[in-house]
N, C-alpha and C positions, 0 to 999 in steps of 0.2 A: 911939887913933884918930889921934892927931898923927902920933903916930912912923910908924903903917901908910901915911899920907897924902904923907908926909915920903920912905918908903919907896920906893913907887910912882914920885913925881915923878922919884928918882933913878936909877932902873930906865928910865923913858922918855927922860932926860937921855942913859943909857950907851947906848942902842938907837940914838939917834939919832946919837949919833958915830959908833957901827959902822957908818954906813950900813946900816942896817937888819935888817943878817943876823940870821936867825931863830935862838933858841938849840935846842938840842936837849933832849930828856928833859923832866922834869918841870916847865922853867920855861916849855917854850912856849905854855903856855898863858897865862900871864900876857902872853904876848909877842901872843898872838892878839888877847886884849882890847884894850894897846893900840895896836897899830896896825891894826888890819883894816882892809882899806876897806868893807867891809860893818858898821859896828860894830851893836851891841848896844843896846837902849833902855833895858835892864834894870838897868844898873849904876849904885847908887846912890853911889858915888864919884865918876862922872863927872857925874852928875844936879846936883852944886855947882858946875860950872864953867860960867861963859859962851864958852869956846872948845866943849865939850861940846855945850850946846845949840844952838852957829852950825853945828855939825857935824850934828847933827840935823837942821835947817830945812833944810840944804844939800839933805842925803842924801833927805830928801820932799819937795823943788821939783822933782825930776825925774820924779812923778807914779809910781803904784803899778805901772802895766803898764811904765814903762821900768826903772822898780827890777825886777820881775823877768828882763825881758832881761839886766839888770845881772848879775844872781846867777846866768843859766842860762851866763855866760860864765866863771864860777868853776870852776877844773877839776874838783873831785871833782861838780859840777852837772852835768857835759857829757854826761854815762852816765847811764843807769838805777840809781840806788840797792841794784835787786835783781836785775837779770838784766845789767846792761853795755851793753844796747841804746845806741849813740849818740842826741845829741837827740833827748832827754826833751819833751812838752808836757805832763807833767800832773803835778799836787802833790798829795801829802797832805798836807795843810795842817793837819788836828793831831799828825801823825808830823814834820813837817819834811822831807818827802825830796821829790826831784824823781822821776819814775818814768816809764816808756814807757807804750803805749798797753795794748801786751797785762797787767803787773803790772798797769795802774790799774782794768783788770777784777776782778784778783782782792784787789783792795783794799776794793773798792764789796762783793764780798760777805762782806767781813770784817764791815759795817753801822758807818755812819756817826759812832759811839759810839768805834770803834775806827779806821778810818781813814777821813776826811772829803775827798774825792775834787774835785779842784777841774781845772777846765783853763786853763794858761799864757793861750791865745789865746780860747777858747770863753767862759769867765764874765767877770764884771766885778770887779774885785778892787777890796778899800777900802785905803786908808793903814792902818789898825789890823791886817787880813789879812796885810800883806805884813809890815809889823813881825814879826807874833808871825812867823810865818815865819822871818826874820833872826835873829831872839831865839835860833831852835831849833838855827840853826848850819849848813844843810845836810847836804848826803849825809855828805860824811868823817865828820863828830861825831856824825850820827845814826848810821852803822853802827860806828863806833868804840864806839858807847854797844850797839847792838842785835848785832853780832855779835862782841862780845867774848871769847867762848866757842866760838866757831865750832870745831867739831870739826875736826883734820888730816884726815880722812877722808870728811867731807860737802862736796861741791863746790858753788858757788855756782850757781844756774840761768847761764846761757847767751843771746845775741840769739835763738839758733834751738832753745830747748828748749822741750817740751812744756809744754803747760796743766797737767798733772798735776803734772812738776818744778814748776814758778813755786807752783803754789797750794799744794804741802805745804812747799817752803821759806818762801814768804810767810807763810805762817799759823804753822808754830813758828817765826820771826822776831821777830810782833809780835804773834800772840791767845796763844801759848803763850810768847813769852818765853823761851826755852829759851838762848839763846845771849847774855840779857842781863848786861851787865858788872855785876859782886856777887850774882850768881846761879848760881855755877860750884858746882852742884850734879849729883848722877847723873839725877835727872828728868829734864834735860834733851835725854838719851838716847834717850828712851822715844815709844815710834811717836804719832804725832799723831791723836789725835782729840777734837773737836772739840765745846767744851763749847755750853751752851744760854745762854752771857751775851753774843751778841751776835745773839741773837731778838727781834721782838717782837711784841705779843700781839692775838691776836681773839679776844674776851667769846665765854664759851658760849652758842653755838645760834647762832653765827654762819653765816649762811644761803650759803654755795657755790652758785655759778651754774653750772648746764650741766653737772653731774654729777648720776652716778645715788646712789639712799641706800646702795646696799652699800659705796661709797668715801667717800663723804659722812663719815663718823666719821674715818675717816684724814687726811683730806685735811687737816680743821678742824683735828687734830692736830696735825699737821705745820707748817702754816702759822702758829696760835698760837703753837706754840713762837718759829717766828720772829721774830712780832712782841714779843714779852712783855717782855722784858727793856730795850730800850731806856727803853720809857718804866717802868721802876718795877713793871709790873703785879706782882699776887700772888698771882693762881692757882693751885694747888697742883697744881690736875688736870692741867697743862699740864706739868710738868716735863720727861718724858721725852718724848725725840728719836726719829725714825726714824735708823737706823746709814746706810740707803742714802741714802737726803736728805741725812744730814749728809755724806758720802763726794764726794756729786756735786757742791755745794755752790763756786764757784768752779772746780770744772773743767770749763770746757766752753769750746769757741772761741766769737769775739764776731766780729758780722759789720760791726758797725756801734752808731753809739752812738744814743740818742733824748733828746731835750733837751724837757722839757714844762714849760709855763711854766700854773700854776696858776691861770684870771684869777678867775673870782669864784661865786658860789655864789646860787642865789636860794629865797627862800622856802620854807627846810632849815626841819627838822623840830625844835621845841619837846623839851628834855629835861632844862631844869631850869625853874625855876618860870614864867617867861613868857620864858625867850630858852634861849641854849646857846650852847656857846663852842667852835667846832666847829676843826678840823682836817682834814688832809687827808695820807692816806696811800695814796704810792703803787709799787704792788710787782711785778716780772717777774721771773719766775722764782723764783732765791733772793736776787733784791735788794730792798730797800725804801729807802722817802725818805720824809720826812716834811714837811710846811708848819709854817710858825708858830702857832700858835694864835692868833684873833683873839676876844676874849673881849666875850658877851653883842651878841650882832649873827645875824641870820637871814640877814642878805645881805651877806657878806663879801666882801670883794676882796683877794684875796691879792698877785696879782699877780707870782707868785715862781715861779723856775725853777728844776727840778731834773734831775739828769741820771742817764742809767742807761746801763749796756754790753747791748747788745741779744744775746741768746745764737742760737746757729747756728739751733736748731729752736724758731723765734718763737714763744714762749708771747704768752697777748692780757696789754695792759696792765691788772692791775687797779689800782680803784680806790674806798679807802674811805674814809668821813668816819667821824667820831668826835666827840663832844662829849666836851673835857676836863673832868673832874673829879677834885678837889683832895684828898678821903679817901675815895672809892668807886672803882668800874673804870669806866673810859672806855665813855659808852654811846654804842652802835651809830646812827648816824645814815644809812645806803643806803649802797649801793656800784652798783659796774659793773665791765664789760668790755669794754674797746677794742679792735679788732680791727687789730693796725700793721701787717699781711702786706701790705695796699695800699701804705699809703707809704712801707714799705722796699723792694720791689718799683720804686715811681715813683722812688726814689731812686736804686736800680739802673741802670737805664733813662739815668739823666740821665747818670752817669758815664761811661756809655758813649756817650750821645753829642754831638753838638758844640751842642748849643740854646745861645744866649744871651741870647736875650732873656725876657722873663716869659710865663710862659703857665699855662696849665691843664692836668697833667697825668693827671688821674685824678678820681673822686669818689667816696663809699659814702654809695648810698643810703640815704634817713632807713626806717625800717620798725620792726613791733613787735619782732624780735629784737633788733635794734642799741638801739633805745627813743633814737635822735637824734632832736631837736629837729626837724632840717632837715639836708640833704644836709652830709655833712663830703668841703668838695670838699677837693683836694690842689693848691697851687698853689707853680710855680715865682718867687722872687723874689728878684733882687739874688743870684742863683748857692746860693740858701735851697731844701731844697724842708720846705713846711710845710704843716700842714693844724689847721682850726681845727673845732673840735668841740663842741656843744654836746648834752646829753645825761642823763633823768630816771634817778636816782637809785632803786636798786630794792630791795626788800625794805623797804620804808618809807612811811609814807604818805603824802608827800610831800619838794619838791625837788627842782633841777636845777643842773647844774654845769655850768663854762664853762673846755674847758683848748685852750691850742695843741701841735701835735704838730712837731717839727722832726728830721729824719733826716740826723744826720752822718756821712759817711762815715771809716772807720777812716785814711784817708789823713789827714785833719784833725788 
């Protein structure tokens, strides 16, 4: 441990007389560790030192969103990860890569489990986020690690290629792995299709809104698969996929993103002894997002925002609650359906044209179809366009839910 210690010091000694030139081959990495100016929080050799730790404090006095401006100025940072698009806003923040608008679509429907979808400018990022971040090394070491195999033959997506290109290289990338370094096997070859471990699940006899029963079985099918796996479920019935669902699955163009911030829930439905520990799932298309769990509480506040890529041909937002439970399947607490065609729509509208100040741009009426509370008007603010929605909970015998709707445009 001495001598390794002893080792080190004198490897930084010799780096620092060369002025700093990087070495080549196998020892740059060492050479990365130590001088990066983004260093690592990880390393428990430097974790001894107090110049280590002043380095530290330094690198988090500049605050988590100017640490990342920091890191989007790293050159392998300055492109997309996976297509080369110039500035990047958006991370996967358990992959470590910075990515464009269009890949960060087809990340979100990889499911959260697999890549966790955050934006530069749009979310609030903590000191612990941006850390693991750094830890992970950016783009270069991420795809040095993910496309180490990369076949002479398969070419990277492109700023201007298809949905279809991005989604089938993004997904053998990082759900199939095919191209990961220690993994230079012939699988990796092999045409992409697209297992059921990044679904997740709805209990049977989960009740579909605004379908008829000849699709009704399909539908339940299709959707459980998706949900299932994230959270643990064990369903058995649920195993198999539709081939055309899975195919569609991330390809499709995004018009614009939807940012819903989850506020709170009131007098939900009892499904374990006198309370429930309820959650909140919420899914377009073939994405889904999940809330926290807030355990033994009927009128929760969440208060948590989550984001999704809005697809060309607007399906409505659904929306389901769930009571967690710890050795059985998550029981069914109501759902709904949001109709966003208005506020993407007033969204539209803004872009085009020159408003600046705040106003009212739209509203949908409260009525028994929609089952709102009260009108969910749409209103312009601070250059925001938002709508705020409150709204009973269906297939259940009681409960009401309380979410904000925000429509960003892909320029963002």
């Amino acid at each position: 441990m001495i001598r390794s210690s002893i080792w080190k010091l004198e490897m930084s000694t010799q780096y620092e007389k060369s002025d700093r030139t990087p070495p080549t081959g196998s020892r740059s990495c060492l050479y990365d560790l130590l001088c990066s100016d983004t260093p690592r929080w990880d390393r428990p050799s430097d974790a001894d030192t107090t110049s280590w730790l002043l380095r530290k404090e330094t690198w988090r006095s500049f605050g988590p969103q100017a640490r990342l401006e920091r890191m989007l100025e790293d050159t392998g940072n300055r492109v997309c990860a996976d297509c080369g698009s110039p500035d990047p806003k958006w991370v996967s923040l358990s992959i470590g890569v910075f990515i464009c608008i269009k890949c960060s679509g087809v990340h979100r429907s990889l499911g959260s489990h697999i890549s966790k979808v955050l934006s530069v400018k749009l979310d609030e990022w903590t000191e612990d986020q941006v850390d693991g971040l750094v830890n992970l090394g950016g783009n270069i070491v991420v795809n040095n690690k993910y496309e180490a195999f990369l076949p002479n033959n398969l070419k990277k997506p492109r700023p201007d290629s298809s949905i279809e290109e991005r989604s089938d290289f993004i997904k053998r990338k990082y759900e199939m792995q095919q191209f990961l370094e220690g993994e230079q096997t012939s699988c990796r070859l092999q045409p992409h299709h697209r297992t059921p471990s990044s679904t997740l699940p709805l209990p049977p006899g989960y009740p579909l809104l605004n379908e008829k029963k000849h699709s009704e079985k399909q539908s339940r099918h299709r959707i459980g698969n998706r949900f299932r796996n994230s959270w643990g479920r064990k369903d058995s019935d649920h195993l198999k996929i539709s081939k055309k669902s899975n195919s569609l699955a991330g390809m499709v163009e995004f018009v614009g993103l939807i940012k819903v911030n989850v506020v709170k829930g009131t007098n939900l439905a009892v499904r374990d002894m006198l309370s429930s520990d309820p959650y909140v799932i919420l899914a377009l298309g073939h994405q889904s997002v999940k809330t926290r769990v807030i355990k033994n509480n009927l009128n929760p506040v969440w208060n948590e925002s989550l984001m999704l890529s809005i697809p060309e041909n607007i399906p409505p937002l659904r929306v389901i609650v769930y009571d967690k439970d710890t050795f059985t399947t998550d029981d069914f607490m109501g759902d709904a359906e949001i109709d966003i065609q208005p506020l993407v729509a007033a969204a539209k509208a803004y872009e085009k044209s020159k408003i600046q100040e705040s106003m009212q741009l739209g509203k949908c009426v409260a009525n028994r179809d929609n089952n709102f509370l009260k009108d969910g008007i749409i209103n312009l603010a601070d250059g925001k366009v938002k709508q705020e929605i409150s709204f009973r909970l269906q297939n259940v015998e009681r409960g009401t839910l309380e979410i904000e709707l925000e429509c960003v445009p892909l320029t963002q």
